[in-house]
N, C-alpha and C positions, 0 to 999 in steps of 0.2 A: 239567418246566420249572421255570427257580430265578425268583423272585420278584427283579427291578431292587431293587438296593441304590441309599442315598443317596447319591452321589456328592460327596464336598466338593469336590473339584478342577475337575468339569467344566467349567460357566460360566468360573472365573475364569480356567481356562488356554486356554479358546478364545479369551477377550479379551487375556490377556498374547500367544499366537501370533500375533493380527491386530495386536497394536500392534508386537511387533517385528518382526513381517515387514513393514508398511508404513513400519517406520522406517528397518529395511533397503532396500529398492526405492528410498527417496526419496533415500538417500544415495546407493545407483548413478547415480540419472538426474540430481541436482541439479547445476544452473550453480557449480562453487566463483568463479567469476569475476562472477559477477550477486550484489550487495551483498544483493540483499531475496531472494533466492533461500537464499544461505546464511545469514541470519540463521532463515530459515523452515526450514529444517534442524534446523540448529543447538535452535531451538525444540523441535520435534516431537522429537527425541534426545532434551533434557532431560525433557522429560514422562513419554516412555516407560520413563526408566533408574530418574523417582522411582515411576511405578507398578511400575517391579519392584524395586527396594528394600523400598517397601512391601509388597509380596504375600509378599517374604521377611521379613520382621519380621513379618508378621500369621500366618507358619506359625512361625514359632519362637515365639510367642508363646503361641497357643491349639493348634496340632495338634501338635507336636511333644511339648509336654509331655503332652497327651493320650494320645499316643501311648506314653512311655516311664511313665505311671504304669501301666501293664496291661501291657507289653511291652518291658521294661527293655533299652538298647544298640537297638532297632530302628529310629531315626532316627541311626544311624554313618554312613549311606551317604548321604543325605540333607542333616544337618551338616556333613560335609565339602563336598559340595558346595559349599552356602552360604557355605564360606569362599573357595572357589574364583571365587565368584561378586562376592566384595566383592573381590578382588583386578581379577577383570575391568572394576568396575565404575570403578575408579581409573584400570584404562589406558584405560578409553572418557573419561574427563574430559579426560584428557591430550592426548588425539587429539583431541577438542573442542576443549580451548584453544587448540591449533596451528593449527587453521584457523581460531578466532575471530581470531587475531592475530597469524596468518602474515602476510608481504605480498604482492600479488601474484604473485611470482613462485612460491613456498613454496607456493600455493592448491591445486594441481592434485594434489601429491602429498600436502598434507593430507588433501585430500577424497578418494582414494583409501587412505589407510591408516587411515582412519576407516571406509572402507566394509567395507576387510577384517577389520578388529577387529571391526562390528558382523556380519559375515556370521558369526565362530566366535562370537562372545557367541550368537548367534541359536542355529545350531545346538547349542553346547552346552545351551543350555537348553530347546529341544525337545526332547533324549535325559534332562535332565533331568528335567521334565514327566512324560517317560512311564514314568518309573521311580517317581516318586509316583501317579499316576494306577493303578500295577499293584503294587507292595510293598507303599507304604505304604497304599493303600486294602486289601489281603488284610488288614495289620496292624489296621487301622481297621472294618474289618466284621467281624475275629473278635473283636475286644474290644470294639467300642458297639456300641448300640441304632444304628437310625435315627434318633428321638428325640434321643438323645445328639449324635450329627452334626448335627441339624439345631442344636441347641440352640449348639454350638461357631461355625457357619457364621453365627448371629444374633448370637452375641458380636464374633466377627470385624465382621462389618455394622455395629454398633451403634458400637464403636469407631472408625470409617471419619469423617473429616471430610467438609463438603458438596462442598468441592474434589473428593477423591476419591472419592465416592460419583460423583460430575458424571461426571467421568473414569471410571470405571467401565465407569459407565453404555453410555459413549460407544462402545466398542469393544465391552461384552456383547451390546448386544441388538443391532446390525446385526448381526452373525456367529452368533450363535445360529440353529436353525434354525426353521421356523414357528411349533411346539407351543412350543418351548422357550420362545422371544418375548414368544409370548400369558400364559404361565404366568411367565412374569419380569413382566409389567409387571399381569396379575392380583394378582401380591405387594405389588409396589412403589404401587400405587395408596392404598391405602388409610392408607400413611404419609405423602403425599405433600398439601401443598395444592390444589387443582383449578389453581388457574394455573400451577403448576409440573410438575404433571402433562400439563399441555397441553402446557409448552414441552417436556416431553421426547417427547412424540408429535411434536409435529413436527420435533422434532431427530433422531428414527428414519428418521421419512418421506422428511428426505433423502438418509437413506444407505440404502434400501432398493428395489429394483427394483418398478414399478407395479406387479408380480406378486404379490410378497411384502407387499406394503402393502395389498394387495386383500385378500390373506391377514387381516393382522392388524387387519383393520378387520371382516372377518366374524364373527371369534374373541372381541374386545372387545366389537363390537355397538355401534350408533348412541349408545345412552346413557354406555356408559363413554368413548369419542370425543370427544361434546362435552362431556362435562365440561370 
């Protein structure tokens, strides 16, 4: 048996999949004719497109290079992507504006050719995903330590404003799965002020099934809770 390597991808691309798949579904189901309906869209898109903007600048920034100082040309497939990605990211604006300032009549088929823009933005970036998750992690575990990786994924972190640390947050640890949960918010605690730590347990607790929060209430244990 091979010894679990550190994964940099893992976390952050279960939280990028739950943010754009529930950003996708909400476009499917959303009223483009209910005024506070499509502003609440509309919202929830924006968030989602800056946390994946961001997750792309914070791989070009720290893994990417990482990657090509030991393994020169191994982020080609990768980089292109990323430009394919800022182009997608311009038509989803586009497709925003039209329904922010369509008029009635315009609503129906904005909010349909938004949906279909965000249904291939979504899939392509799940086939993207799993091609760093399986290349560029072979790339990344035959040239770093674990050590090294983690040390990359703390720069990453450290660089993170509180906004998107918040936002992060908000999408990692509901969708992670129990161990993960407990061992995400065992990290996060101790950078963390107790009050702020609190509101993020409770901000878990309501997106977690009384199952799962049973879970991670055994895992943390009465003292790290009420903190």
């Amino acid at each position: 048996m091979t010894t679990a390597r550190f994964d940099i991808y893992r976390q952050i691309h279960k939280a990028m999949r739950a943010s754009m798949s529930d950003a996708m579904l909400a476009a499917g189901r959303a009223d483009p004719m209910d005024d506070s309906e499509r502003d609440q869209l509309l919202a929830q898109i924006r968030g989602m497109l800056s946390f994946a903007r961001g997750h792309l600048e914070k791989e070009e920034k720290f893994v990417h290079p990482a990657m090509e100082s030991r393994a020169p040309g191994s982020t080609k497939e990768t980089a292109q992507d990323h430009l394919s990605h800022a182009h997608a990211f311009a038509d989803l604006e586009e497709a925003l504006a039209a329904l922010a300032h369509g008029d009635a009549g315009e609503r129906p088929a904005a909010a349909h050719a938004l949906y279909a823009k965000l249904a291939h933005f979504t899939g392509e970036n799940f086939l993207h995903m799993q091609v760093e998750e399986t290349a560029n992690n072979e790339v990344l575990w035959r040239t770093h330590s674990d050590d090294e990786l983690v040390a990359i994924e703390r720069a990453i972190v450290a660089s993170l404003t509180p906004q998107e640390k918040a936002y992060a947050a908000q999408w990692m640890l509901p969708f992670a799965n129990p161990q993960e949960r407990a061992e995400l918010l065992r990290l996060m605690r101790p950078a963390m002020p107790p009050e702020a730590f609190g509101g993020l347990l409770r901000m878990v607790e309501t997106r977690l099934s009384p199952a799962h929060w049973q879970k991670l209430v055994v895992a943390l244990e009465p003292p790290t809770l009420a903190a």
